[in-house]
Each structure stands twice: as C-alpha cells, then as structure tokens.
gemmi code that builds the backbone of each chain (N, CA, C; Angstrom):
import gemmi

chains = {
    "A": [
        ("UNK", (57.219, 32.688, 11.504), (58.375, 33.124, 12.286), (58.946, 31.963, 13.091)),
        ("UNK", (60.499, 31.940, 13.349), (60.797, 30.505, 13.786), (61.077, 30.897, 15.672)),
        ("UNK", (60.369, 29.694, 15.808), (60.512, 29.785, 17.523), (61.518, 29.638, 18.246)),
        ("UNK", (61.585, 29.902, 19.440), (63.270, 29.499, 19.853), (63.021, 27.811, 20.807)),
        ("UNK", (64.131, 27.763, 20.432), (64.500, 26.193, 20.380), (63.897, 25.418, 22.067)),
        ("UNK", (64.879, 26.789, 22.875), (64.713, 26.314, 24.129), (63.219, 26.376, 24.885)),
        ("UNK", (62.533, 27.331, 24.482), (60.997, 27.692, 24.642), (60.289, 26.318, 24.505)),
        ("UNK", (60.313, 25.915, 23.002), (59.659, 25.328, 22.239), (59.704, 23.603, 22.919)),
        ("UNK", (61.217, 23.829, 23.239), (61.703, 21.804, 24.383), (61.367, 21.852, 25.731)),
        ("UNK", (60.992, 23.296, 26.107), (60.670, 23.530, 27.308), (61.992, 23.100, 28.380)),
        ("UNK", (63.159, 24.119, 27.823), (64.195, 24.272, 28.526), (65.002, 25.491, 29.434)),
        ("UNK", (64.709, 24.910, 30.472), (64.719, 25.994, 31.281), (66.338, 26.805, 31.776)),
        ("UNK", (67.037, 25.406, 31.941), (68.597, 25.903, 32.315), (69.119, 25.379, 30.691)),
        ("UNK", (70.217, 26.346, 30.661), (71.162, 25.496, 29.682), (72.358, 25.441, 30.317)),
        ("UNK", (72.642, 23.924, 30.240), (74.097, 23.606, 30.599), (75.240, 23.440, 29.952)),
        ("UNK", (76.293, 24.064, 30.643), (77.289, 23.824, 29.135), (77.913, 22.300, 29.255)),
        ("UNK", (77.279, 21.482, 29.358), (77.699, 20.369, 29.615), (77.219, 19.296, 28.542)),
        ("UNK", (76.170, 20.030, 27.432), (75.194, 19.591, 26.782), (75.077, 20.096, 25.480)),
        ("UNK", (76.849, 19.672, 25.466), (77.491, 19.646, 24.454), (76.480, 19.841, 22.342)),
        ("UNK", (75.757, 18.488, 22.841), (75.304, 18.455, 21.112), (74.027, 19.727, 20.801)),
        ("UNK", (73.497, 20.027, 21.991), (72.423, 20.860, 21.754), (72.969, 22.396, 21.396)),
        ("UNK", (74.801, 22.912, 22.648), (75.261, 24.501, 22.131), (76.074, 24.066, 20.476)),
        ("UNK", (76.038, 23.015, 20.237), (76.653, 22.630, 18.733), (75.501, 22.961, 17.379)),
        ("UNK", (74.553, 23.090, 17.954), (73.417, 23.569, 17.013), (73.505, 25.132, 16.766)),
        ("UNK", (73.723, 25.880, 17.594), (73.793, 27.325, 17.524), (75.157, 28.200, 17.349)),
        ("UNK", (76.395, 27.272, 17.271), (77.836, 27.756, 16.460), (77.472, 27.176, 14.886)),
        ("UNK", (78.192, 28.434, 14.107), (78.713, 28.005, 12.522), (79.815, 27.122, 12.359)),
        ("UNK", (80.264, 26.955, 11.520), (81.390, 25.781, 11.316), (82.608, 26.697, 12.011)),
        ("UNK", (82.617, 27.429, 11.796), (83.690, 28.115, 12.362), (84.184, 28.427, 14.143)),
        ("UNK", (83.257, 27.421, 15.143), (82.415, 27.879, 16.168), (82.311, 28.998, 16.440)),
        ("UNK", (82.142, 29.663, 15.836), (81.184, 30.725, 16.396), (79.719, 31.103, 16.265)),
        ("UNK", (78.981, 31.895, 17.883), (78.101, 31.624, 18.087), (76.674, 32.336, 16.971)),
        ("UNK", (75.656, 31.393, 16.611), (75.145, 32.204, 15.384), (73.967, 33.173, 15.882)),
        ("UNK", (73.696, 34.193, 15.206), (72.995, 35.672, 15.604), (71.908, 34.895, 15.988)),
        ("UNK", (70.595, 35.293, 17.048), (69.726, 35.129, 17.407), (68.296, 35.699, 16.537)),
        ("UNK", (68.741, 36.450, 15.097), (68.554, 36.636, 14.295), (68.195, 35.552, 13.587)),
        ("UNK", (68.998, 34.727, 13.550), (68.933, 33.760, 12.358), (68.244, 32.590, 12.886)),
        ("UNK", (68.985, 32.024, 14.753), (67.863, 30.885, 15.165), (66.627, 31.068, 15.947)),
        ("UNK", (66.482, 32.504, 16.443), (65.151, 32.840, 16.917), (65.307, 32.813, 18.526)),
        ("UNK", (66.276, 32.009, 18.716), (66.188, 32.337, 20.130), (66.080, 33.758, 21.056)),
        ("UNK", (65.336, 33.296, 22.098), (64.612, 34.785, 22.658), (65.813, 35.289, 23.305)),
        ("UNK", (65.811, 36.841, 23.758), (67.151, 37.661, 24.334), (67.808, 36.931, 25.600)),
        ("UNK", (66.829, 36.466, 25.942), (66.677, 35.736, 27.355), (68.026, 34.394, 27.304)),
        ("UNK", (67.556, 33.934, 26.606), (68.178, 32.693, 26.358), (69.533, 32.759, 25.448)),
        ("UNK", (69.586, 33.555, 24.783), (70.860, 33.791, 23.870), (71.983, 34.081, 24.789)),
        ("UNK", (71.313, 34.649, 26.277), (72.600, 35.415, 27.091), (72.681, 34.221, 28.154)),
        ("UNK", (72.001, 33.155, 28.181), (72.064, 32.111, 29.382), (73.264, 31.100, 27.919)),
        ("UNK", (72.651, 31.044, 26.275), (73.234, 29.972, 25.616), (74.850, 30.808, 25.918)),
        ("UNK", (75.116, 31.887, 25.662), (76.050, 32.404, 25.654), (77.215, 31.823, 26.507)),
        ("UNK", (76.739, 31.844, 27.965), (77.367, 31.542, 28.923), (78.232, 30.157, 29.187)),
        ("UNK", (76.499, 29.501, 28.477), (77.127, 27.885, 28.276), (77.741, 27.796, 27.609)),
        ("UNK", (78.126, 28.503, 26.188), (79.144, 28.498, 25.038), (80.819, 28.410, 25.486)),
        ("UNK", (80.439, 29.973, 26.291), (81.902, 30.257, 27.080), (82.118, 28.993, 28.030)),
        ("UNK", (81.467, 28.168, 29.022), (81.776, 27.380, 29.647), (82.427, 26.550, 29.092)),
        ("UNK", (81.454, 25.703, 27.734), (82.283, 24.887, 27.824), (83.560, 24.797, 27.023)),
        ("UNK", (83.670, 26.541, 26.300), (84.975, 26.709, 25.406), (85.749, 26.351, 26.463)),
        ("UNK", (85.892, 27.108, 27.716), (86.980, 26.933, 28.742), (87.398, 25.492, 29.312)),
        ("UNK", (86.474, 24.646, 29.153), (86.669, 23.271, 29.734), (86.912, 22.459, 28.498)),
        ("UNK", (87.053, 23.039, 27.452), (87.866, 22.065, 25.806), (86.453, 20.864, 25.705)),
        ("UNK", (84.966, 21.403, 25.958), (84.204, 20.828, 25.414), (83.482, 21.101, 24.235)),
        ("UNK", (84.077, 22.433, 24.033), (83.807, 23.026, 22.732), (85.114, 23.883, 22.260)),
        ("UNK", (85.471, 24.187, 20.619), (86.647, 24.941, 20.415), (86.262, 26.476, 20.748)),
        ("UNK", (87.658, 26.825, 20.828), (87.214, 28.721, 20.715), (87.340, 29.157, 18.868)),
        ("UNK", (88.158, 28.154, 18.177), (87.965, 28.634, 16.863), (87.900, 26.977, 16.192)),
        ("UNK", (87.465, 26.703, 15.016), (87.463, 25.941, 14.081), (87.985, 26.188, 12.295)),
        ("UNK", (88.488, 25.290, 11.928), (88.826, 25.271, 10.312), (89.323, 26.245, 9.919)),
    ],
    "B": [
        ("UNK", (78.314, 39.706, 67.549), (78.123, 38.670, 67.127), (79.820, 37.943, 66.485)),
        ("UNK", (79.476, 36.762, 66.629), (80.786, 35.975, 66.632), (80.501, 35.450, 65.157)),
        ("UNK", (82.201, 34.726, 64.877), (82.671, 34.377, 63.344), (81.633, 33.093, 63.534)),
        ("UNK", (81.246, 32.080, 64.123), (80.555, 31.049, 63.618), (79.016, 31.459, 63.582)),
        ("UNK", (78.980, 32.418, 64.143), (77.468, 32.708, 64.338), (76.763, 33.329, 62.605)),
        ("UNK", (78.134, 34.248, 62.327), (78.108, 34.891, 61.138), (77.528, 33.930, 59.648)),
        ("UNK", (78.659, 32.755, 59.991), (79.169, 32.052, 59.232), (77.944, 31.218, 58.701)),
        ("UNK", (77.019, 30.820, 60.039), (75.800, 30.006, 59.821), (74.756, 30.936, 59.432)),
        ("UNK", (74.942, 32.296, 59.394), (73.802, 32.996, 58.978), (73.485, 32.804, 57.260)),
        ("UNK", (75.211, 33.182, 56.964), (75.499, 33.252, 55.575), (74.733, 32.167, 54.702)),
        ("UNK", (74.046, 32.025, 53.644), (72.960, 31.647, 53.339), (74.156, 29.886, 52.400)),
        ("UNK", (73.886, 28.694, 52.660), (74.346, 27.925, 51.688), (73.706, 27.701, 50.523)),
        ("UNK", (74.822, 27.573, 49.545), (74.255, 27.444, 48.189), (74.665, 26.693, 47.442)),
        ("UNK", (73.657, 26.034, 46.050), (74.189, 24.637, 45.356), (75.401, 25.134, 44.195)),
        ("UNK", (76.558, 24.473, 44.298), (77.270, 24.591, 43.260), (77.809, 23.446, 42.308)),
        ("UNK", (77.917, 23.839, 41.011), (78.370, 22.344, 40.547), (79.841, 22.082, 40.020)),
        ("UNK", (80.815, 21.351, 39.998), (82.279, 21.567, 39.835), (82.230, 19.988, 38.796)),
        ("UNK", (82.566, 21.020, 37.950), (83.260, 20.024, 36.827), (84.768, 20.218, 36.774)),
        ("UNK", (85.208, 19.153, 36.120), (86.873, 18.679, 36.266), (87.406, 17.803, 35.665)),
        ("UNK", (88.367, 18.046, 34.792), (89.053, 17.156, 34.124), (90.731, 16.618, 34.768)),
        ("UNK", (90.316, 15.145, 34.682), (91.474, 14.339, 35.430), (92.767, 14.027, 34.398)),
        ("UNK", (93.706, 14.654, 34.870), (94.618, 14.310, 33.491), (94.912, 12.275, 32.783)),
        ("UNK", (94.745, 12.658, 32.088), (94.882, 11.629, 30.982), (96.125, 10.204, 31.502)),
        ("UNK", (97.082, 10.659, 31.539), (98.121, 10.592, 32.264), (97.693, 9.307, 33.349)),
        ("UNK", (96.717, 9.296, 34.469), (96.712, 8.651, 35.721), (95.893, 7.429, 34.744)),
        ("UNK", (96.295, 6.124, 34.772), (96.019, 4.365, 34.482), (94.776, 4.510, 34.891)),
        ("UNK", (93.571, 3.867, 34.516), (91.852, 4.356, 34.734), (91.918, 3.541, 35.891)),
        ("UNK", (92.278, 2.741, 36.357), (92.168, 1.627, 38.022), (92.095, 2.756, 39.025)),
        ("UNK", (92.748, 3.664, 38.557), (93.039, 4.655, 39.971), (92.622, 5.841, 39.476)),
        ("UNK", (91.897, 5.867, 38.709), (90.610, 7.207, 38.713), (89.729, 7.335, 39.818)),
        ("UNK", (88.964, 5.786, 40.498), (87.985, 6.163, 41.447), (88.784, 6.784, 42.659)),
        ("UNK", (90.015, 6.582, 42.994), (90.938, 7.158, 44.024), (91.032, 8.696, 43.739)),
        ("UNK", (91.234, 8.791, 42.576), (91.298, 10.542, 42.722), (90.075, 11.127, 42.819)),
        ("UNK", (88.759, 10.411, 42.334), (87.088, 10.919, 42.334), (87.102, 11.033, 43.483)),
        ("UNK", (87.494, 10.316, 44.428), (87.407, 10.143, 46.219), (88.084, 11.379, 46.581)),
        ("UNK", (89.050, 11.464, 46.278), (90.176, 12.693, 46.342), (89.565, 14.123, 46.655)),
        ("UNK", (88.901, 14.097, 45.345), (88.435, 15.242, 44.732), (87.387, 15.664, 45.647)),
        ("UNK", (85.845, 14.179, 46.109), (85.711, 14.498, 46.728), (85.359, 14.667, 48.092)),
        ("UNK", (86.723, 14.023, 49.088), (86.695, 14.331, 49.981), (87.433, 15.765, 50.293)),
        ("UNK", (87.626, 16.281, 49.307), (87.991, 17.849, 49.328), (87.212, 18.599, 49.893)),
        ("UNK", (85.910, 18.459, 49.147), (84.314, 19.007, 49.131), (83.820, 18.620, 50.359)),
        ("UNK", (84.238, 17.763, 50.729), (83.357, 17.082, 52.397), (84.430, 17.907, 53.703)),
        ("UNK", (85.793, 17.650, 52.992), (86.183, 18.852, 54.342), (85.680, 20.023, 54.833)),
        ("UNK", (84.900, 20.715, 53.448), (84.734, 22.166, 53.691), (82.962, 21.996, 53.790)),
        ("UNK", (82.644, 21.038, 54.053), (80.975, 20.816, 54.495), (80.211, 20.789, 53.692)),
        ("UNK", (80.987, 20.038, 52.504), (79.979, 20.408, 51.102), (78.644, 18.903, 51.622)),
        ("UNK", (78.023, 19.326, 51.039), (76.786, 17.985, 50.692), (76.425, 17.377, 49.418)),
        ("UNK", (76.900, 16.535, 48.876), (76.570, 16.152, 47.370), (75.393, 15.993, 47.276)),
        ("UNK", (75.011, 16.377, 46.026), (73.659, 16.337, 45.357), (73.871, 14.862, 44.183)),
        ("UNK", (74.490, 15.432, 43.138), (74.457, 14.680, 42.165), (75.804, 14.527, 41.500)),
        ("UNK", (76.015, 13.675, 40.851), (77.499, 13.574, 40.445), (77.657, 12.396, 39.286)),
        ("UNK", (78.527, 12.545, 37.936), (78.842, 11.784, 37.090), (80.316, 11.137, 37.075)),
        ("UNK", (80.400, 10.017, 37.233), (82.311, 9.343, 36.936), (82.570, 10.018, 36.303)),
        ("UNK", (84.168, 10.226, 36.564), (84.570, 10.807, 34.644), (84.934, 9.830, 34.139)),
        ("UNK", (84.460, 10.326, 32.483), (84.523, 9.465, 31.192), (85.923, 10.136, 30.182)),
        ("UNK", (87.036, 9.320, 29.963), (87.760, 10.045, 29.091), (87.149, 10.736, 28.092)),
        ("UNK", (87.139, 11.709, 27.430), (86.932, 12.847, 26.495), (87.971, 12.984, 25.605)),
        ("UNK", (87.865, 13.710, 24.406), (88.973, 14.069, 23.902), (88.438, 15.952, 23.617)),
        ("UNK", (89.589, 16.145, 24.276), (89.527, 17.830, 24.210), (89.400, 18.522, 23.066)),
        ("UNK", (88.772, 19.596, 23.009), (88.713, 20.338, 21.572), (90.157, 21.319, 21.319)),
        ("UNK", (90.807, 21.433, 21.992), (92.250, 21.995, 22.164), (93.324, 21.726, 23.066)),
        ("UNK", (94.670, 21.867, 22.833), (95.504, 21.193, 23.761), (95.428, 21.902, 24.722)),
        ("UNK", (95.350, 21.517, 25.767), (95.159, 21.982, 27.246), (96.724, 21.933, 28.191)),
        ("UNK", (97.197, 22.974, 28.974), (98.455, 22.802, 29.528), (98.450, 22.649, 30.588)),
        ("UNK", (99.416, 22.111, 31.771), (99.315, 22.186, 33.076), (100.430, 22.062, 33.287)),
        ("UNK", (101.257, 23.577, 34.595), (102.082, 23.546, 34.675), (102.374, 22.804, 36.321)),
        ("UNK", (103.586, 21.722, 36.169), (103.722, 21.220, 37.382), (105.035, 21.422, 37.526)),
        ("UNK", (104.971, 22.143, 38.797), (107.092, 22.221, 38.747), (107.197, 22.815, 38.102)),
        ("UNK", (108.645, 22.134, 36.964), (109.110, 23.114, 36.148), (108.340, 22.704, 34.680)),
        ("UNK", (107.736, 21.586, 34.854), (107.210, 21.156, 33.718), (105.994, 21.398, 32.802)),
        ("UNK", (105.841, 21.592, 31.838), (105.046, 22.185, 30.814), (104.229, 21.024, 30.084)),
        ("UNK", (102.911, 20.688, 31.238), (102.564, 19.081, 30.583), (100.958, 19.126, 29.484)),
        ("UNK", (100.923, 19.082, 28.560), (100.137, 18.633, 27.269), (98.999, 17.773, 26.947)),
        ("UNK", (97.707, 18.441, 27.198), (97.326, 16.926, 27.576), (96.148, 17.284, 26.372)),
        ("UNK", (95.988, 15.668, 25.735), (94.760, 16.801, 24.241), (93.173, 15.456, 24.824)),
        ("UNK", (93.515, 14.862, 26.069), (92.357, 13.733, 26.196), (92.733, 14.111, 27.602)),
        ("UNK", (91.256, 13.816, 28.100), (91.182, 13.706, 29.753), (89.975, 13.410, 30.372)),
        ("UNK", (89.895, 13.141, 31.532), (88.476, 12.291, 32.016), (87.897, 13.598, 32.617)),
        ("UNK", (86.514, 13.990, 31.980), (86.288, 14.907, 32.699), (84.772, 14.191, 33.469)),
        ("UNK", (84.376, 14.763, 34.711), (83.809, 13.972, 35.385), (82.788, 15.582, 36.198)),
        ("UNK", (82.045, 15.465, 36.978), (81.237, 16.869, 37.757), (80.392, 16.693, 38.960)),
        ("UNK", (80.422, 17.128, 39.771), (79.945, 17.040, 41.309), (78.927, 18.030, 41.500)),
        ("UNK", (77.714, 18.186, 41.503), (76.416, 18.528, 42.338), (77.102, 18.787, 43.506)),
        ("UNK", (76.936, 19.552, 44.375), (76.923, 20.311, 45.723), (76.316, 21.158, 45.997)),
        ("UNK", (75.805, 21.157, 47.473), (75.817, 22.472, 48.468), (76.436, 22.859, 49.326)),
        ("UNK", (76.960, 24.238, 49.485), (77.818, 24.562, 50.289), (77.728, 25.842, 50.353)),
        ("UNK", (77.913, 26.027, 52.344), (78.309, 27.365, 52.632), (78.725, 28.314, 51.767)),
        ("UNK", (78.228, 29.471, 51.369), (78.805, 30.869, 50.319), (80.448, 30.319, 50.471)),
        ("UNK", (80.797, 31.199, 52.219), (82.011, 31.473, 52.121), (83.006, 30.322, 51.886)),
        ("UNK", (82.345, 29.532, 52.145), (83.882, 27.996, 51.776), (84.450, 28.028, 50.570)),
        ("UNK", (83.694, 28.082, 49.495), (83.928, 27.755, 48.224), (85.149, 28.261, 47.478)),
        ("UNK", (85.674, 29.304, 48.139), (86.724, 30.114, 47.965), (87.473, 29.420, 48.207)),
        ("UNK", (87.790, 28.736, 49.402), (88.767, 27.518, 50.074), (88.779, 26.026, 49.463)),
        ("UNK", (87.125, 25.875, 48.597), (87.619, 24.564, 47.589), (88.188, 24.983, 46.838)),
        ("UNK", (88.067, 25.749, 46.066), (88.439, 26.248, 44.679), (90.298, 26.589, 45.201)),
        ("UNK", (90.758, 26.748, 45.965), (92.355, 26.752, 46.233), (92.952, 25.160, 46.748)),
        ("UNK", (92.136, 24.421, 47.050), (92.448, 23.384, 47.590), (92.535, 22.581, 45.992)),
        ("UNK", (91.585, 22.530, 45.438), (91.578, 22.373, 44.137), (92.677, 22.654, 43.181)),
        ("UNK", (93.231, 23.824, 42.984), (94.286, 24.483, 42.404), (95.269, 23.654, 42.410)),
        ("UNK", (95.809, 23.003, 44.173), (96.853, 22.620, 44.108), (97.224, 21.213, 43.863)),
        ("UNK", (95.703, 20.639, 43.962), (95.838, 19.215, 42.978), (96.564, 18.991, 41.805)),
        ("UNK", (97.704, 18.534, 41.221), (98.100, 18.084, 40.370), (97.732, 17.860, 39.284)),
        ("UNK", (96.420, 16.195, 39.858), (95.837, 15.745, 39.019), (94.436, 15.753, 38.381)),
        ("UNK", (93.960, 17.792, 38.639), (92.993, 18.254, 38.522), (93.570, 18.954, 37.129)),
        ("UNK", (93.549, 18.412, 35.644), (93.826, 19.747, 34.381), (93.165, 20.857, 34.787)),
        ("UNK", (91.946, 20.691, 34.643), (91.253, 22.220, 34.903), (89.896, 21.610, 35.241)),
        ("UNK", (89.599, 22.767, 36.268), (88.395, 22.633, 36.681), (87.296, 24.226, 36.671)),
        ("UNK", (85.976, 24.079, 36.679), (84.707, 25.274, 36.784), (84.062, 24.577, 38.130)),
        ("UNK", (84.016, 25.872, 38.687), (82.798, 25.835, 39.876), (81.557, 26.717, 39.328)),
        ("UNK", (80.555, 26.284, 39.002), (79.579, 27.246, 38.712), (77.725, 27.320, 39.299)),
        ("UNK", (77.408, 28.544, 39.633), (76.000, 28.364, 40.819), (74.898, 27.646, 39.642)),
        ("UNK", (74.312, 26.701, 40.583), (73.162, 25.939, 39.957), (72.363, 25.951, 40.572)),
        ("UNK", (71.464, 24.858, 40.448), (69.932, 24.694, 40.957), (69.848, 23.196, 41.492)),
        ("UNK", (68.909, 22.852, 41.816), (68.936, 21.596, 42.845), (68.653, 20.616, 41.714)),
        ("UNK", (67.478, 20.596, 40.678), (66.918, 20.096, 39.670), (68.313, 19.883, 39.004)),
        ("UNK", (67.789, 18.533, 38.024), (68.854, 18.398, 36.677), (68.671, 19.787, 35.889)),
        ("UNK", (69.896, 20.028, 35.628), (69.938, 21.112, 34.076), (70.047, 20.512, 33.373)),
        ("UNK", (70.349, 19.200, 32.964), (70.348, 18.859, 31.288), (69.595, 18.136, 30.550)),
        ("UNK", (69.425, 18.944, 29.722), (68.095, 18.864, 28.605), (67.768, 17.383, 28.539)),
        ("UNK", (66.083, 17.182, 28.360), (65.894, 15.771, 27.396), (65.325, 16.660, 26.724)),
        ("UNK", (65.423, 16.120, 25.689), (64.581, 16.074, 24.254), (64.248, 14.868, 24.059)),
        ("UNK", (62.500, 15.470, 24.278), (61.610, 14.438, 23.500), (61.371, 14.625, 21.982)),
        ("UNK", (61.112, 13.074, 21.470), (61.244, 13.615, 20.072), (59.812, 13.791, 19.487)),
        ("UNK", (59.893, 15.011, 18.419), (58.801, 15.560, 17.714), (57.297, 15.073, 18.120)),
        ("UNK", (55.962, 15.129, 18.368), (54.933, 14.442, 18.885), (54.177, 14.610, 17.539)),
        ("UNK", (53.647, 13.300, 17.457), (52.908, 13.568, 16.371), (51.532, 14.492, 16.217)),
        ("UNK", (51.358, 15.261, 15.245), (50.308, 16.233, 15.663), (49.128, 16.216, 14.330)),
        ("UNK", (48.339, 15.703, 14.768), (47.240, 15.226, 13.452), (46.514, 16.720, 12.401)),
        ("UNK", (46.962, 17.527, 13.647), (46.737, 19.100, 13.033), (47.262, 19.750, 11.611)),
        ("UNK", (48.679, 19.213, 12.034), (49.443, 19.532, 11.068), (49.634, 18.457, 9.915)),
        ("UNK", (49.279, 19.206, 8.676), (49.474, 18.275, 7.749), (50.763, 18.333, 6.759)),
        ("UNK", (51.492, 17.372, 6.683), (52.916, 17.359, 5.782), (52.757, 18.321, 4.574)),
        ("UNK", (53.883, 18.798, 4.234), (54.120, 18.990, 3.161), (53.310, 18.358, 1.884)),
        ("UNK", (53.131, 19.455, 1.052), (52.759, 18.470, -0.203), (53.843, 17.509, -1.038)),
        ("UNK", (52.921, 16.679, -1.217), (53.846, 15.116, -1.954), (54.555, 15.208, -1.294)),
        ("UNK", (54.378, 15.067, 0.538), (55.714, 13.892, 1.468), (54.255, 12.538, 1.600)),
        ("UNK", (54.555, 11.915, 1.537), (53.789, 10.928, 1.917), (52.328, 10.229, 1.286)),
        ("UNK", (52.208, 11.444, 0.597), (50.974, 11.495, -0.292), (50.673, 10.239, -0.967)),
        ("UNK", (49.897, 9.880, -1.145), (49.559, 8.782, -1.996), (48.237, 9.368, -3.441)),
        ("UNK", (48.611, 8.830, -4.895), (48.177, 9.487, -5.310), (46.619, 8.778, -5.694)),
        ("UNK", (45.963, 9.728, -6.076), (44.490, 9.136, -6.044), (44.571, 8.695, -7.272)),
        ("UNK", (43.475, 7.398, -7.289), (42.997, 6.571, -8.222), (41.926, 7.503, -9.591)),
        ("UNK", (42.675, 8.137, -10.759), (42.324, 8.559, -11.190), (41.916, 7.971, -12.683)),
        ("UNK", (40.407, 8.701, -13.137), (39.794, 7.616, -14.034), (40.463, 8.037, -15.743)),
        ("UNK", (41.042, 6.615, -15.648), (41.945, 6.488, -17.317), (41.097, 7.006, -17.877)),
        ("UNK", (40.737, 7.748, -19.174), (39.806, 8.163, -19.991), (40.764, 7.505, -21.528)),
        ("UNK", (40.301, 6.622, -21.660), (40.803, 5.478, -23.273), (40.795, 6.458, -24.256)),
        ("UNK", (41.246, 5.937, -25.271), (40.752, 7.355, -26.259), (39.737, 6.963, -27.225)),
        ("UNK", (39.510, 5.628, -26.972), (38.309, 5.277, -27.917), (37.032, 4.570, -26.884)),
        ("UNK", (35.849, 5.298, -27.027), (35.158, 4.764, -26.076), (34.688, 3.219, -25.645)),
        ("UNK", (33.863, 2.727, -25.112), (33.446, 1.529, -24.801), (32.636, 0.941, -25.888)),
        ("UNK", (31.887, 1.150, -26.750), (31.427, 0.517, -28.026), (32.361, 0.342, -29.234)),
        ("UNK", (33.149, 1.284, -29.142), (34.402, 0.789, -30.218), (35.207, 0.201, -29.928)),
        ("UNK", (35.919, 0.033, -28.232), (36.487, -1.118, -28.291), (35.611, -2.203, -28.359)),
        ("UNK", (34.423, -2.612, -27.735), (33.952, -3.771, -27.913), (33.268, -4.263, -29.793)),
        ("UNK", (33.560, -3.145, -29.883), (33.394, -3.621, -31.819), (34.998, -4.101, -32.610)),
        ("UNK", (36.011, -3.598, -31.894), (37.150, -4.092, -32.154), (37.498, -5.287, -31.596)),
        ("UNK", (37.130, -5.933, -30.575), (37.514, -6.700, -29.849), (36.472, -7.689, -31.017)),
        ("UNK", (35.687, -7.792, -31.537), (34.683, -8.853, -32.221), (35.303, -9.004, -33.206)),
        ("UNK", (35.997, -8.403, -33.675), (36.613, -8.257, -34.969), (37.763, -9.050, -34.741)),
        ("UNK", (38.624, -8.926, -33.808), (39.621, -10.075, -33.493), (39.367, -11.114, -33.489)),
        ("UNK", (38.522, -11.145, -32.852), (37.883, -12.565, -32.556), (37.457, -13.513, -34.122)),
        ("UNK", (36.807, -12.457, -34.682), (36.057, -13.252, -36.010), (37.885, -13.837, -36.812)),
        ("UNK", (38.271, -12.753, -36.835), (39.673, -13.163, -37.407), (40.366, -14.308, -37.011)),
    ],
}
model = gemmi.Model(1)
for chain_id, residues in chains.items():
    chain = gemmi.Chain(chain_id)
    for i, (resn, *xyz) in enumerate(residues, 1):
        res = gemmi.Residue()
        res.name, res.seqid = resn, gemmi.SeqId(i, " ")
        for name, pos in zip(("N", "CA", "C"), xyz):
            atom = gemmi.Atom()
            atom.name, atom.element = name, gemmi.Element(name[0])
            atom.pos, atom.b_iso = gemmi.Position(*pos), 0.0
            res.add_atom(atom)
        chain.add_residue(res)
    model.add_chain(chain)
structure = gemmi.Structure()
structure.add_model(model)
structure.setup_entities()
C-alpha cells in the first residue's frame, strides 16, 4: 500500500509556497489528484488542498492547464 | 474595562503576507517598496519573524490591477513574503492599508506558525534492508561453462594438432 508523501518526509505544514512539491499531486490538467491514487492521509489532502487554492490565487500555480 | 486594556488582552498572532510587486517598478527601487510594504506592518505593531526579497516570477495567469481608470496586465511580478506577529485585531487595518498600495498586484495574509513551513527533502537514505529490484544492479555470477566435449578429449585433440 503506498504511503503518503507528507508522513513519510516528515512534513508537518504544507506551504503553498512550495510550489514543486503541490506540482506532484495536480494532473496535467492542474487539477488536484484523488487521495486515492497518491495515498495521502485525509488529514493532509485538506491542509494540500488549501495550499493548492493558495497558491492558484497568487498565479503560483494555474487554476486550469492545456 | 477600557479599549487598550481590551486590546492587550486580545491574544497576538503569527501571520505570513505574501505579495507580488508589479513588474512594472525598475528592480533598483524594489528594496524601497520592500521598506514600504514593510513599514506598513511596523505601523500597526507587527514584529517580523522571517522574510524573503522578492524574486521576479512569471505568473501562471494574467493577473489584473485596476488603478484609476486603468486596466493594468501584468503576466511577471516579484513576489516576495513577510513572517509576522501581530495583534488579532490590527490585521484588518494591514490588509486595507495594503489594498491601497498601487504597487502591491496582489497580496495573501495567512495564520502560521513560528517554525519554517517549507519542506526539505532529504534525499532517499540508503537502507541495506531493502534489496533492489531484480537485475537493477545485479551482477551476474560466474557460472561454470560446461564444454561439450570433456577434458580428455580435448586434451587428445589438442595432441593431434600438435603432431600435425
């Protein structure tokens, strides 16, 4: 079973500032991928979430792609 | 009980404000608006914690800012972020003081923690436990040729050359 990412680096905050790491968990399309598929725990999907939205709003990430 | 008495009860808390400087301002006079920005934060009793220059960026979408009557476009900008603590109730009063900066595109105030939030990643540790994949790295063992004619017939062939 695959572990979640942030557990596993021993990451406690996620910032949306940290750009290449919420780029691992959007599809090409950015959007964000099921917690299903990368394992991340409930916990953390709703903290990555946040950072997602952050940094869509600050044009450090898109709201859509391709 | 009185408004300052209130005011100091109210618990202070760390916030962090990121901000993008429009594109637009010549980089010589970026550290003037970083000052800008934040002696904003020092009017209203902020205390810096931690803080990054801004670095031009290039935006993932065009970003607008309306000044006047004007409708200004900006697809690159220096975005830069300030560590603080500050009184609950002020923050309401940066965040408008902020607004009317010009040369603020857009900015987030958002509650943090005193510690860095951003990740290191260390890379992979090697773990003698775990063993690779088969055939990554493998080396293959020295396995014994079996000739197809044994050791007395070649050495009876080999005499035979020789006599020849």
């Amino acid at each position: 079973m695959k572990q979640c990412y942030f557990s596993q680096n021993n990451i406690k905050h996620i910032d949306y500032k940290d750009v290449e790491i919420l780029k691992k968990f959007l599809n090409p399309h950015a959007r964000m991928l099921a917690r299903k598929k990368t394992g991340v725990t409930a916990k953390n999907q709703r903290k990555l979430a946040l950072a997602v939205k952050r940094a869509r709003f600050m044009g450090l990430l898109p709201f859509v792609s391709r | 009980m009185s408004e300052t008495e209130s005011l100091e009860q109210t618990e202070s808390r760390i916030y962090e404000l990121g901000f993008h400087v429009v594109s637009s301002i010549p980089e010589d006079k970026l550290p003037a608006e970083v000052t800008a920005v934040k002696d904003i934060l020092a009017e209203h009793g902020a205390v810096t914690i931690a803080e990054d220059f801004p670095k031009l960026k290039h935006l993932t979408y065009t970003m607008t800012k309306v000044v006047g009557p004007k409708h200004l476009k900006f697809d690159t900008a220096y975005f830069g972020w300030v560590k603080f603590e500050i009184n609950q109730e002020r923050i309401d009063k940066v965040k408008t003081a902020l607004e009317r900066r010009e040369s603020v595109l857009r900015f987030i105030i958002v509650k943090t923690v005193r510690e860095s939030t951003l990740a290191i990643i260390k890379p992979p540790a090697y773990r003698p436990d775990i063993k690779p994949a088969r055939g990554v790295g493998e080396i293959p063992k020295n396995k014994e040729i079996k000739s197809p004619i044994s050791e007395a017939e070649l050495d009876k062939t080999i005499e035979e050359l020789m006599v020849e």
